[in-house]
C-alpha positions, 0 to 999 in steps of 0.5 A: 443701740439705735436702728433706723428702720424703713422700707425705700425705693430705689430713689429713697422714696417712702411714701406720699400724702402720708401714706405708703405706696406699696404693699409687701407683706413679708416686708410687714412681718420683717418689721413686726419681728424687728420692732416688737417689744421695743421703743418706736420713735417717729414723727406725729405724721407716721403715728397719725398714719396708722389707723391705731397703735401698733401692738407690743411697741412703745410708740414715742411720739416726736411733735411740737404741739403742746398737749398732743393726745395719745393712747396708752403705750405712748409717749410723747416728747417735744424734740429729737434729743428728748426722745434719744434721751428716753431709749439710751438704756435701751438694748435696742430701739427703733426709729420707724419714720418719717423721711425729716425724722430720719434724716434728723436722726441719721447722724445718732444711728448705729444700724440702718435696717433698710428694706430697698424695694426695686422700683422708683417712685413718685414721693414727697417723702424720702429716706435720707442719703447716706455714705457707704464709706461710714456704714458697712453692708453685713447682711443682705436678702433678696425677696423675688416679686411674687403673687403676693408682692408687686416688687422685688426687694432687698432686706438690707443690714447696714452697720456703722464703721467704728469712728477711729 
């Protein structure tokens, strides 16, 4: 199963100059207990920014540069089609970003795990639109703003309908 996974704003923003423009920690513990011991697929620009890898993930790298150098527990592939290729056994892997990488890796998706947080934002990075009419929503949880978190959110699940 592939899952895509992000945290978007009210206008599909993700983030700007490669950085995110929040800070939730509940979301970070959400995506930890998602992504932990399974394949992250994402873009060289997400990988390069976080400030190391992120632990107990297999991090699988998508860049068209030739001999791109990464640490141990990643992997690097040259297209979107070899990094499918390497989680098809895979119970369950994630795709964690970026906005061209999600919107690439749309169409193979099979759940979308989508934090919306209540708010737009100024972005140049965003979340690929898609149609309500291919997903169905099965589980939603409200996350109220508090002193820990300057916007509300919403932890979405999003299943594809069966293609009949």
């Amino acid at each position: 199963m592939l899952t895509l996974v992000a945290a978007a704003a009210e206008n599909n923003a993700l983030g700007k100059s490669n950085q995110m423009i929040w800070h939730l920690p509940d979301d970070f513990k959400h995506f930890k207990n998602l992504t932990s011991h399974h394949y992250i697929i994402m873009g060289r620009k997400t990988f390069e920014s976080f400030p190391k890898p992120l632990p107990n993930r297999t991090h699988i790298i998508i860049t068209r540069q030739k001999n791109y150098d990464v640490p141990e527990n990643c992997i690097v592939v040259n297209s979107l089609s070899e990094a499918i290729e390497l989680v098809k056994k895979e119970t369950e892997s994630f795709v964690i970003g970026g906005g061209e990488i999600y919107r690439q890796t749309l169409p193979y998706a099979d759940k979308i795990e989508l934090t919306r947080v209540h708010h737009s934002f100024d972005a140049d990075a965003f979340f690929p639109e898609f149609s309500k009419e291919e997903w169905d929503l099965i589980r939603e949880a409200f996350h109220p703003q508090d002193e820990k978190h300057a916007y509300s959110f919403t932890f979405q699940t999003f299943i594809r309908k069966n293609k009949g």
